[in-house]
VOPAGU-2260 file (C-alpha; in pm, 1 decimal, decimal comma):
REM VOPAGU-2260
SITE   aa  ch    i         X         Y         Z
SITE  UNK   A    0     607,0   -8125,5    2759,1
SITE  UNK   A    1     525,8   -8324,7    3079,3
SITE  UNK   A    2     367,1   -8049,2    3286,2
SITE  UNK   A    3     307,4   -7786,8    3075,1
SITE  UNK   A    4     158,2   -7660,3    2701,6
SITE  UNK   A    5     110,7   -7386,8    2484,8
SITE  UNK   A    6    -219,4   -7154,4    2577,9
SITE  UNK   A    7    -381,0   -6891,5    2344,7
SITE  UNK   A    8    -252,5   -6617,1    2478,9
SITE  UNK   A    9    -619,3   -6430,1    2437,5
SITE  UNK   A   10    -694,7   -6549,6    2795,9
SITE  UNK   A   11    -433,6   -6314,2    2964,7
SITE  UNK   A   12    -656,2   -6106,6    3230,4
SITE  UNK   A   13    -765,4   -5776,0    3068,3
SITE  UNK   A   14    -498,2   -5507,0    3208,6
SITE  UNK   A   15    -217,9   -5806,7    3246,9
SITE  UNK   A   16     121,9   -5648,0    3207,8
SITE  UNK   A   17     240,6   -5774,8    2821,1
SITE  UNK   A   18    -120,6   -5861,0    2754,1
SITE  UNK   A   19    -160,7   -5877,2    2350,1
SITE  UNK   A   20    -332,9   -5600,7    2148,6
SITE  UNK   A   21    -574,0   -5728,7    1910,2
SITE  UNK   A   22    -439,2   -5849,0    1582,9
SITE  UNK   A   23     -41,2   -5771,0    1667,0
SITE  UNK   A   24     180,8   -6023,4    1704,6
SITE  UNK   A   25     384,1   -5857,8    1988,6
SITE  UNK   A   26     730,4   -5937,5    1943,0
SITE  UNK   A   27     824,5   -5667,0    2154,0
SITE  UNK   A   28     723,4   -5913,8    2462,2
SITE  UNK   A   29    1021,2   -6057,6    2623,5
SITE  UNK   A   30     861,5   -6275,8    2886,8
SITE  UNK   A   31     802,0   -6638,3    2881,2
SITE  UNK   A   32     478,0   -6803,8    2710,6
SITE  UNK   A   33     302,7   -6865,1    3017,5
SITE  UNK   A   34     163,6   -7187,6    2875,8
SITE  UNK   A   35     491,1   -7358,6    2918,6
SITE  UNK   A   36     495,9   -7269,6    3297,9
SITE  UNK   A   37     512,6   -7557,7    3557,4
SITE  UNK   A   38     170,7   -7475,7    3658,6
SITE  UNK   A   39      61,1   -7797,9    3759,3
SITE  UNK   A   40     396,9   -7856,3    3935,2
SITE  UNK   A   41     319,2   -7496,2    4103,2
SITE  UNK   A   42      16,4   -7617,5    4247,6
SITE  UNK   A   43     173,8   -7936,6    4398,7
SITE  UNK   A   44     468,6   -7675,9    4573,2
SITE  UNK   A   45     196,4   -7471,9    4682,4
SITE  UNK   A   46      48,2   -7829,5    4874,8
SITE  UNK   A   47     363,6   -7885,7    4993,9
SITE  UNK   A   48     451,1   -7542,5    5146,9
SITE  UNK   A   49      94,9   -7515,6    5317,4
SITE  UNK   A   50      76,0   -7855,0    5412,5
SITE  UNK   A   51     -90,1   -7951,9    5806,3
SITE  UNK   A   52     204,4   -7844,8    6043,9
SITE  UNK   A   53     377,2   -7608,3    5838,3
SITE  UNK   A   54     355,6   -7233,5    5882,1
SITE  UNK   A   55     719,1   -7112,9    5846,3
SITE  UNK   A   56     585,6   -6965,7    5501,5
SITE  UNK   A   57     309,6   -6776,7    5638,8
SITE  UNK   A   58     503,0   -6516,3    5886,9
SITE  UNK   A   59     746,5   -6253,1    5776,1
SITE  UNK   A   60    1075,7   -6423,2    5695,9
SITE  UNK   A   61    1426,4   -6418,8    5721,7
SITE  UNK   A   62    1629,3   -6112,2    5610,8
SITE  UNK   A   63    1823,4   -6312,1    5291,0
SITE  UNK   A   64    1537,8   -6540,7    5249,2
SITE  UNK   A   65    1409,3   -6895,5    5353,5
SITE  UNK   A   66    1751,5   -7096,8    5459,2
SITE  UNK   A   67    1617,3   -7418,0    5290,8
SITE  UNK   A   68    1608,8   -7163,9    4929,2
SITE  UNK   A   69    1946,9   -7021,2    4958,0
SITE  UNK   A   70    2046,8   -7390,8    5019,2
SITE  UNK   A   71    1886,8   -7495,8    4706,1
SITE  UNK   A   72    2017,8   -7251,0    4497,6
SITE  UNK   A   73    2373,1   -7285,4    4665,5
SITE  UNK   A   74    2365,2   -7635,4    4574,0
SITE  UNK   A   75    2254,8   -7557,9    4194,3
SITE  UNK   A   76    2529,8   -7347,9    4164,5
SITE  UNK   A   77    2793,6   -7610,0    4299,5
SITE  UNK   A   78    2628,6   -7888,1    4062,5
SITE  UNK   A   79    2598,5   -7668,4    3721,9
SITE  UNK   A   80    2878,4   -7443,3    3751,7
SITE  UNK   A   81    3272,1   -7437,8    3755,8
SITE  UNK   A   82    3238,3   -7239,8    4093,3
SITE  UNK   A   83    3175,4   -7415,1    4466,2
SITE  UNK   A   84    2890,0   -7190,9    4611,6
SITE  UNK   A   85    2764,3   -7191,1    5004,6
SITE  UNK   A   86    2410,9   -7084,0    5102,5
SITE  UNK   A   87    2642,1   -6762,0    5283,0
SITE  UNK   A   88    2682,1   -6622,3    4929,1
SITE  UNK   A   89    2280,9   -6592,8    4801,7
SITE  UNK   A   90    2051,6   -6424,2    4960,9
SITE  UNK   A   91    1679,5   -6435,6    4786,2
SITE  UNK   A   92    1559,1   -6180,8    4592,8
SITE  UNK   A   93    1205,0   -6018,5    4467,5
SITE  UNK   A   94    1327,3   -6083,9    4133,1
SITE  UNK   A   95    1577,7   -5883,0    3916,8
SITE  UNK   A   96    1463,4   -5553,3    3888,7
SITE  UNK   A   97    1394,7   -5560,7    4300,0
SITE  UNK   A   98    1747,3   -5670,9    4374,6
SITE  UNK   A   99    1912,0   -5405,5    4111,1
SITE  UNK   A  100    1688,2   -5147,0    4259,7
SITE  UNK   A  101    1854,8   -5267,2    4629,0
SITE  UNK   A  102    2213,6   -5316,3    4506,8
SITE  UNK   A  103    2204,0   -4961,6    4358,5
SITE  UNK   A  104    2056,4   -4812,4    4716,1
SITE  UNK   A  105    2323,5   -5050,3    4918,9
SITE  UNK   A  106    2631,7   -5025,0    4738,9
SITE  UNK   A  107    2650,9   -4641,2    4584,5
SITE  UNK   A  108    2658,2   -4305,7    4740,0
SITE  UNK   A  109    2466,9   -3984,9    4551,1
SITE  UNK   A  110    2674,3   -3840,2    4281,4
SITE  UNK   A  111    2856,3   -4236,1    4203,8
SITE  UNK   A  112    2845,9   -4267,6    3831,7
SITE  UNK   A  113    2658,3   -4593,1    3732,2
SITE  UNK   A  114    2787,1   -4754,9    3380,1
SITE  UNK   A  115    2555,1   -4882,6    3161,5
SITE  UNK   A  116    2610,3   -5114,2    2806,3
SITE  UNK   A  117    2483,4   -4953,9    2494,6
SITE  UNK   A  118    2233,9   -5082,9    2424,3
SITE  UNK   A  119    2145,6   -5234,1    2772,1
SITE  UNK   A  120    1812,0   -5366,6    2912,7
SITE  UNK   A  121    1583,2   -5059,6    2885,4
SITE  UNK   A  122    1381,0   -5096,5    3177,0
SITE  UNK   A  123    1750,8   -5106,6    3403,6
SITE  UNK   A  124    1823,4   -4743,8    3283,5
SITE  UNK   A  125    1477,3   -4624,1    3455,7
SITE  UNK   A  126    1582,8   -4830,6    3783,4
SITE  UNK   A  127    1892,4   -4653,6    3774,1
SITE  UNK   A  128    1709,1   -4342,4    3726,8
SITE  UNK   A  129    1544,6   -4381,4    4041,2
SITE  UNK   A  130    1830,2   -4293,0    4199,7
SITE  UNK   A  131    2091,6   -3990,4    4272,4
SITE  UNK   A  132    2285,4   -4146,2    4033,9
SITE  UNK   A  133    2491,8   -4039,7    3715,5
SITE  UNK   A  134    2433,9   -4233,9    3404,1
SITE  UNK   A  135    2697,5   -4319,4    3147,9
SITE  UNK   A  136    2670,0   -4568,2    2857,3
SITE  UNK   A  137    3007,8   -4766,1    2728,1
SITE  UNK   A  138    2977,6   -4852,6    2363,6
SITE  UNK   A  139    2927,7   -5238,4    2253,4
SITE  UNK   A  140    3079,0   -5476,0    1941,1
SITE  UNK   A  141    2938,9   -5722,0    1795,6
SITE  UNK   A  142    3125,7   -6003,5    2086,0
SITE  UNK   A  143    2973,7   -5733,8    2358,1
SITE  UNK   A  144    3090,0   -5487,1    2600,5
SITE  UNK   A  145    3401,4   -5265,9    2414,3
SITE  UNK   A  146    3678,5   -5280,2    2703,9
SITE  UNK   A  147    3871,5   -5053,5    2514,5
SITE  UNK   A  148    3569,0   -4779,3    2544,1
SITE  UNK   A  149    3522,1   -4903,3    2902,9
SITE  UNK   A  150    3894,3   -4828,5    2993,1
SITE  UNK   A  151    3874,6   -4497,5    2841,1
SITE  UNK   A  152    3535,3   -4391,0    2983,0
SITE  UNK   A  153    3705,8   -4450,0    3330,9
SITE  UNK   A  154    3999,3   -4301,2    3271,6
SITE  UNK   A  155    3789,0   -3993,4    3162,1
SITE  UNK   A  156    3570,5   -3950,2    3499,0
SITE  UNK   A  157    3875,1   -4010,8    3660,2
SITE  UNK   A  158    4074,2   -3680,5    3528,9
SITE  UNK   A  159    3701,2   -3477,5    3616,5
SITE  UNK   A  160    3714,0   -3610,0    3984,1
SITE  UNK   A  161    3411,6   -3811,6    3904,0
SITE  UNK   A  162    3384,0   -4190,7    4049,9
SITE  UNK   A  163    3246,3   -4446,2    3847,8
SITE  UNK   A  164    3104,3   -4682,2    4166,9
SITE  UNK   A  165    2939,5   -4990,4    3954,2
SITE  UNK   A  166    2923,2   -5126,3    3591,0
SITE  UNK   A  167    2543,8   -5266,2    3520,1
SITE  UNK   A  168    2644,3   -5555,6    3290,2
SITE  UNK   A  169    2437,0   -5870,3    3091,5
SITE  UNK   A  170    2730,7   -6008,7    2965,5
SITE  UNK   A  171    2499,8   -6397,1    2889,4
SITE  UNK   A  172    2239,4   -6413,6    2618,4
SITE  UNK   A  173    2232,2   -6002,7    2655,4
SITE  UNK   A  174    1910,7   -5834,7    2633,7
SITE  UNK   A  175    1857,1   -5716,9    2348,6
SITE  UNK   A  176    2130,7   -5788,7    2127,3
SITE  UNK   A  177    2141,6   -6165,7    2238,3
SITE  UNK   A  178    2519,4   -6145,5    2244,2
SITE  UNK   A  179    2751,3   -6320,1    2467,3
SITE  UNK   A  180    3054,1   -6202,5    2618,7
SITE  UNK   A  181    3366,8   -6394,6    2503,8
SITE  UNK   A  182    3578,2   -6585,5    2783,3
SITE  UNK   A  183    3881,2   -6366,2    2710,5
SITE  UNK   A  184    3674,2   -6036,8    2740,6
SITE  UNK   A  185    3505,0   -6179,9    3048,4
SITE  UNK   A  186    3860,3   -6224,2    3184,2
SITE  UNK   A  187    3974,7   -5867,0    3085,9
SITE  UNK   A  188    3652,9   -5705,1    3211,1
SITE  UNK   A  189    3726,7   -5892,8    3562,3
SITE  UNK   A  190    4092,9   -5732,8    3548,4
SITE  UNK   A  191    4012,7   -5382,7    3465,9
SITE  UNK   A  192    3709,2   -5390,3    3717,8
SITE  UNK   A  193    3927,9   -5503,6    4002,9
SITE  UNK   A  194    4211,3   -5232,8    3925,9
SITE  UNK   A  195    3966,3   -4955,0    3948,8
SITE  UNK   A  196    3742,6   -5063,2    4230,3
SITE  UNK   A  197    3438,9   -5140,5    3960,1
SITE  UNK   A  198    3182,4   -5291,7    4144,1
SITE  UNK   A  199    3022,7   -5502,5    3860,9
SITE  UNK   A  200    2624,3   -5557,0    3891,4
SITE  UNK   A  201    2600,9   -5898,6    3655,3
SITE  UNK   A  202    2217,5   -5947,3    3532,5
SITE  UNK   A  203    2259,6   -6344,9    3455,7
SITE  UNK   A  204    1877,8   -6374,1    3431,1
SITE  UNK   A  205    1926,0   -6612,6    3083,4
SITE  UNK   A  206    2190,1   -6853,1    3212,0
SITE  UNK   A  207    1995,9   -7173,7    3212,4
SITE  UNK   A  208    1821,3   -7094,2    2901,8
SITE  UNK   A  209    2097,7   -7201,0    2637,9
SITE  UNK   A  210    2008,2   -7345,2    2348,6
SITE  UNK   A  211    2342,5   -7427,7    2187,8
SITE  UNK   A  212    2538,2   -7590,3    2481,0
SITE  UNK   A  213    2618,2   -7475,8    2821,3
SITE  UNK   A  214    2634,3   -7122,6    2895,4
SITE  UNK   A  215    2978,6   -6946,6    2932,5
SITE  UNK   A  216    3136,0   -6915,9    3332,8
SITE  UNK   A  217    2958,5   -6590,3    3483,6
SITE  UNK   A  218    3166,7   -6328,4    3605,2
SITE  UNK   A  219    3083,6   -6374,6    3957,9
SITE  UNK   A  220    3228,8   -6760,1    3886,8
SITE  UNK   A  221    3583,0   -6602,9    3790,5
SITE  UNK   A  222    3624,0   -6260,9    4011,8
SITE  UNK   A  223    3807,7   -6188,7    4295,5
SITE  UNK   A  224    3546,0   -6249,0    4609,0
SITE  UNK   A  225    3395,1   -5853,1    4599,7
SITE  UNK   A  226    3406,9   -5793,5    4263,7
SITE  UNK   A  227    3109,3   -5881,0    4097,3
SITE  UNK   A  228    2744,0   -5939,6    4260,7
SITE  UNK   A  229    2558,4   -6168,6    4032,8
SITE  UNK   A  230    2176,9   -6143,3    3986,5
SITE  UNK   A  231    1973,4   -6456,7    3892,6
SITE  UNK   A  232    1609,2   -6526,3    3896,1
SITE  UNK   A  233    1319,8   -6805,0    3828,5
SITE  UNK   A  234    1078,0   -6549,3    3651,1
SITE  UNK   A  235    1190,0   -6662,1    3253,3
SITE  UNK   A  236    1180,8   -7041,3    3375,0
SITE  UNK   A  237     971,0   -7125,3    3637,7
SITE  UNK   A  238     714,5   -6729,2    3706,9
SITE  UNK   A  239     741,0   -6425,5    3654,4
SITE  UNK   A  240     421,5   -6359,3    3894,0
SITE  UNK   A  241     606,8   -6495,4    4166,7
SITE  UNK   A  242     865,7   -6236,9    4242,0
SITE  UNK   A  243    1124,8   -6456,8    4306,5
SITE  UNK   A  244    1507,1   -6461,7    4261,8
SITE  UNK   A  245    1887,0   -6485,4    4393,6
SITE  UNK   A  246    2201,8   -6291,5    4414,8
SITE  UNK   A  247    2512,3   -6438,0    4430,6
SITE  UNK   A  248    2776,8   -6221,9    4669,4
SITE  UNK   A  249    3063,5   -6267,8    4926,0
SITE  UNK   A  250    2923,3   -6320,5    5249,2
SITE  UNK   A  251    2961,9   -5989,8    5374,7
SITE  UNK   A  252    2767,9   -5813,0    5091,9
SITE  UNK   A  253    2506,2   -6047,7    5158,5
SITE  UNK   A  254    2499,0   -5930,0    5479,2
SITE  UNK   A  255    2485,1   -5553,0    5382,8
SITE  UNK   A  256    2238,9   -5643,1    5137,8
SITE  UNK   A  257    1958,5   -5792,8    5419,7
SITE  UNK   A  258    1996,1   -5527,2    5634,6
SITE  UNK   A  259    1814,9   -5277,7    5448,2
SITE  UNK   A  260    1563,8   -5065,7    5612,3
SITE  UNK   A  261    1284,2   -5216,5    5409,6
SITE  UNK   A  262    1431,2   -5596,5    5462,1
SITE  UNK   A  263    1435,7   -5519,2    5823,3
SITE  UNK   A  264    1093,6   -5370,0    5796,5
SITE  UNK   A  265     895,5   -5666,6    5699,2
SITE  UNK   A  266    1206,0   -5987,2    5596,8
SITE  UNK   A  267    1282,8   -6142,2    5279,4
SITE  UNK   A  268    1099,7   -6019,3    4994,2
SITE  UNK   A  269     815,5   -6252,7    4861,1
SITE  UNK   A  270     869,5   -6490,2    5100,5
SITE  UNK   A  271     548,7   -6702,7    5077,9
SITE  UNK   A  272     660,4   -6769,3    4719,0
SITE  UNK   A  273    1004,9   -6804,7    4809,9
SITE  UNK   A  274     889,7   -7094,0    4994,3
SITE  UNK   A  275     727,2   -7216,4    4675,2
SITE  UNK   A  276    1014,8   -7168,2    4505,7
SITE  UNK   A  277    1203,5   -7446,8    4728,1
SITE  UNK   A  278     944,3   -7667,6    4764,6
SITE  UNK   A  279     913,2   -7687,9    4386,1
SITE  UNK   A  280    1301,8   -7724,2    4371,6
SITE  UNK   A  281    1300,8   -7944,6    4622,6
SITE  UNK   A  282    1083,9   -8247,9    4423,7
SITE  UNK   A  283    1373,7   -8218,0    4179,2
SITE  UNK   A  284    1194,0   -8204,8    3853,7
SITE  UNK   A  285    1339,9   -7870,7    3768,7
SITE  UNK   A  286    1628,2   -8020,1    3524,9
SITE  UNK   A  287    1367,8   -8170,6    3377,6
SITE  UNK   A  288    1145,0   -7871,1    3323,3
SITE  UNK   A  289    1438,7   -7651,2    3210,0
SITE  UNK   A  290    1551,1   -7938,4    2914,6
SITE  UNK   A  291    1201,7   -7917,7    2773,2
SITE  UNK   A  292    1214,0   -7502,2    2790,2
SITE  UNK   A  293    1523,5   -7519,3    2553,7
SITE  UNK   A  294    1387,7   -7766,6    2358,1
SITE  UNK   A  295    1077,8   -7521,5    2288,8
SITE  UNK   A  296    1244,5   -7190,5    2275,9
SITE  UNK   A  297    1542,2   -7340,9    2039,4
SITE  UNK   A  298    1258,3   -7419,8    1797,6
SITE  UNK   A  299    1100,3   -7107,7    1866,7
SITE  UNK   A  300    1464,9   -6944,4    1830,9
SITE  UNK   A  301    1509,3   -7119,3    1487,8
SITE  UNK   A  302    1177,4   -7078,0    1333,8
SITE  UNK   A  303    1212,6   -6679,6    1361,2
SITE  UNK   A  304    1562,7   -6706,9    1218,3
SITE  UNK   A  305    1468,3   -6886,4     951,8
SITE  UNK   A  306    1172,8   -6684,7     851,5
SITE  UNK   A  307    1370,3   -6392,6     889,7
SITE  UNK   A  308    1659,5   -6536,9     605,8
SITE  UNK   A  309    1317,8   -6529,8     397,3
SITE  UNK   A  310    1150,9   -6213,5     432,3
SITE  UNK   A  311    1387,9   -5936,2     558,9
SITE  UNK   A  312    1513,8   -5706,3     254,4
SITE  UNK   A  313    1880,7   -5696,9     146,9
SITE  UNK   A  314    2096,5   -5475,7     347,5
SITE  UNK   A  315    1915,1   -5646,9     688,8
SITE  UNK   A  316    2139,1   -5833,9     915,2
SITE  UNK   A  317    2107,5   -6061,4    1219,5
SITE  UNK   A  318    2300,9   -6316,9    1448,6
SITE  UNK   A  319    2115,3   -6630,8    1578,1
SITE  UNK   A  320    2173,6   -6590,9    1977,6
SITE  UNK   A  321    2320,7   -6888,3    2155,0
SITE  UNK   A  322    2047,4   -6860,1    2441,1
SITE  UNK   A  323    1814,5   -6583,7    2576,7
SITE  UNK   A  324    1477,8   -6435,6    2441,6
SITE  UNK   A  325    1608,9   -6214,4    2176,3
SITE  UNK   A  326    1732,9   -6147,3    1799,7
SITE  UNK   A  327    1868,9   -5831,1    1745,2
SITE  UNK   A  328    1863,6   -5716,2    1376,7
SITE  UNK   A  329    2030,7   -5423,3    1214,9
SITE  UNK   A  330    1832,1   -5252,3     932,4
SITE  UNK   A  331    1953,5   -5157,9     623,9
SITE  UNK   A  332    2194,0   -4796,1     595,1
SITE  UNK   A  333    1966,0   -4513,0     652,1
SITE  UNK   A  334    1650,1   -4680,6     832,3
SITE  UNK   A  335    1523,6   -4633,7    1162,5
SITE  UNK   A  336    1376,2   -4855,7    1392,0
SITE  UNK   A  337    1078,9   -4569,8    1533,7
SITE  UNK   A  338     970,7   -4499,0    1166,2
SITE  UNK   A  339     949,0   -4867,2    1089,7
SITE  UNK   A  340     755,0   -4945,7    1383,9
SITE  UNK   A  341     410,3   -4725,5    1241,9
SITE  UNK   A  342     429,3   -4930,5     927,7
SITE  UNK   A  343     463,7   -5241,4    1139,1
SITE  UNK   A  344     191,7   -5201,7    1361,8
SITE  UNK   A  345     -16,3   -5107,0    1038,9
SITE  UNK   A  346      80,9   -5475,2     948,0
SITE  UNK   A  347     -20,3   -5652,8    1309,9
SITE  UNK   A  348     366,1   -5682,5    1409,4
SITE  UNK   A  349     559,0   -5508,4    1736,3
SITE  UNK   A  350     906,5   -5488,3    1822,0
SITE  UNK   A  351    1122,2   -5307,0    2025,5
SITE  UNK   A  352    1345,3   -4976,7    1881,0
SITE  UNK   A  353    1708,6   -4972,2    1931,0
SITE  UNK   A  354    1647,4   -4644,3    2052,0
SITE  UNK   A  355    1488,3   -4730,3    2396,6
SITE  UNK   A  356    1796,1   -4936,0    2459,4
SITE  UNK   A  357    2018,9   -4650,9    2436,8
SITE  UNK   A  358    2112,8   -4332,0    2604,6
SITE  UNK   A  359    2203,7   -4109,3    2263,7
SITE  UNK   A  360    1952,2   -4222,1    2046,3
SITE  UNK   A  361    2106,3   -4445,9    1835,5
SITE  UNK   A  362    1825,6   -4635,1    1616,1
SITE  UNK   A  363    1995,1   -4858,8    1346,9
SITE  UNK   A  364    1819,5   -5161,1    1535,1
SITE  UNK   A  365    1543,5   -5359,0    1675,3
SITE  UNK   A  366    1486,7   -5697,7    1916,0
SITE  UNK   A  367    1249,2   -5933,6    1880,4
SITE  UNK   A  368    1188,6   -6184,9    2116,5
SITE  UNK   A  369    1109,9   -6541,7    2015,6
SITE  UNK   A  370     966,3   -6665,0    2360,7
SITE  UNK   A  371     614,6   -6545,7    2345,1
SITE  UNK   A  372     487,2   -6757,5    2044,7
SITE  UNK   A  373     480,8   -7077,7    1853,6
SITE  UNK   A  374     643,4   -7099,8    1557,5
SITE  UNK   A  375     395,1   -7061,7    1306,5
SITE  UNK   A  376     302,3   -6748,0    1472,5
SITE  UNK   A  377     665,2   -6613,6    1459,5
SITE  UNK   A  378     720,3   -6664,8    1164,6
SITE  UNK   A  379     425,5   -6491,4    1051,2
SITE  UNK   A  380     517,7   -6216,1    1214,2
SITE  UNK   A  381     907,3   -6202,0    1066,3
SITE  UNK   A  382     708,2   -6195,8     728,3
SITE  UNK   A  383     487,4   -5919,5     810,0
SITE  UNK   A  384     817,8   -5720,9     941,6
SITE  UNK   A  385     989,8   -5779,6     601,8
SITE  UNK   A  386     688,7   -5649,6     439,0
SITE  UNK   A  387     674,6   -5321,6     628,7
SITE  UNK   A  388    1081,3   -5323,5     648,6
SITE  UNK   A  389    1063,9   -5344,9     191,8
SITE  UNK   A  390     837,6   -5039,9     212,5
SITE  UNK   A  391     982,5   -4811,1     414,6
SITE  UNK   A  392    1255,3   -4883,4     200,7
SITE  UNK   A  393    1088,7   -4849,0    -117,0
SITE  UNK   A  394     932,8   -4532,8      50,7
SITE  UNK   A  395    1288,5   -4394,3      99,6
């Protein structure tokens, strides 16, 4: 790559979030390999945003972010998807879990019922949790989201006098199945939201990280304005420490959205790196930075897969994911993914239960993410899973 290469991850700072335990391969981290980061490109942004003259970074900023950002991303969105966007419809975010966290306080009264994908990202349940919300999970297939489960779950709350206010969705490169949401369903999912006043919440973090050819048209692309409020951010491609991302919205809801007691309070979220954000944008190299990520994480991608083929036991099973961080893998009839994980660790290998991912229980599974490591490294650690996946089996 250009700008960026592969570091031992050994120098993350002692109490990093994700830092490495000694000896474990931690396929459980879904986060970039932060020695592929633009860091050198970072530093030139950083120049450029503090340069002699220029202070509109350093005060508190505007409610739905720096104008020049929401321009930017307006304009990505125009250029890379099958949808005209105006800076109106983004407002900029402090990443993902910040703007679910806001959408959730914004858009539902205590007592809504939120909907959740089982499995779904784990760490969205706890946001959810946060508030005085009701939880519900709709069942998934192997081509995502069941809309036959989905129809009936509403139908259900309906007959109790219950209201089912938003549907928490990843219907691209899903985490943690990896699955992606067939153009027919996304149509169907669109219709059924719309005729029960669904409010869908679409987490598109993965969109520009496909490795197979582009990614399929988001929800928010193909609703009725209202519909759908689409979450995107730069923390798999260009940060994570930054804080920064984008929500896509009808200008209204944008509106709603920045007025928020604690956007009033102090402005946009993260603003200073907001600011970052666009001038790194702004120098245009980001196409260029995002080809060589999918170069990278497609070999990463492959590598695991193919190790996997090798070393799981009969009865395992897997799908190769068109884009995203993630494998999922289904273990063979009777296993479960918490009493593999002992034996794994025993062997230097993580990964991350089914069972976190769900509301019930339901541990037939695991992820792995391919993002963290080189190949090599992977697929050392797929063989070290097939070892401790052939003796719980043997065990049993």
């Amino acid at each position: 790559m250009s700008d960026v290469h592969p570091t031992d991850h050994e120098t993350l700072p002692a109490g990093a979030q994700n830092a490495p335990r000694a000896g474990v391969i931690e396929l459980t981290f879904g986060i970039p390999d932060f020695g592929l980061l633009p860091a050198e490109a970072l530093r030139r942004a950083c120049e450029l945003t503090l340069a002699q003259g220029r202070t509109d970074a350093l005060p508190y900023g505007a409610n739905a972010g720096p104008p020049e950002l929401r321009s930017l991303v307006a304009d990505r969105i125009s250029r890379h998807e099958d949808r005209d966007s105006i800076a109106d419809e983004v407002a900029i975010t402090g990443g993902n879990s910040q703007a679910l966290d806001q959408v959730l306080t914004r858009f539902t009264r205590s007592g809504d019922t939120v909907l959740v994908e089982l499995p779904t990202y784990m760490l969205a349940m706890g946001i959810v949790r946060d508030h005085p919300l009701a939880l519900e999970g709709v069942l998934t297939d192997a081509d995502g989201i069941d809309l036959d489960a989905l129809e009936a779950t509403l139908g259900r709350l309906q007959a109790a006098g219950k209201r089912a206010r938003l549907l928490y969705t990843m219907p691209t490169y899903h985490n943690p199945t990896g699955r992606c949401l067939s153009p027919a369903r996304r149509r169907r999912l669109v219709q059924i939201a719309t005729a029960h006043d669904l409010l869908i919440v679409e987490d598109d973090v993965y969109r520009e990280l496909g490795y197979d050819g582009p990614a399929p048209n988001s929800l928010w692309s193909i609703a009725p304005a209202g519909t759908v409020i689409r979450l995107g951010s730069f923390a798999k491609t260009i940060a994570p420490g930054l804080r920064v991302g984008w929500l896509t919205a009808t200008p209204g809801q944008i509106a709603h959205f920045a007025h928020a007691g604690v956007i009033e309070s102090g402005g946009g979220v993260s603003h200073f790196s907001a600011s970052v954000v666009a001038a790194y944008l702004g120098e245009e190299r980001y196409d260029e930075h995002l080809a060589e990520l999918r170069i990278e994480y497609r070999l990463r991608r492959d590598a695991l897969a193919a190790a996997l083929t090798e070393h799981l036991p009969p009865g395992s099973s897997f799908t190769v994911p068109g884009g995203g961080f993630f494998i999922w893998v289904t273990l063979p009839e009777g296993l479960t993914a918490t009493d593999l994980l002992p034996l794994a660790l025993q062997r230097g290998v993580s990964f991350l239960p089914a069972a976190r991912s769900m509301l019930d229980g339901g541990d037939s599974a695991l992820r792995l993410a391919f993002s963290f490591y080189p190949p090599d490294q992977l697929a050392e650690g797929a063989r070290r899973l097939g070892g401790a996946l052939t003796a719980l089996s043997t065990a049993g």
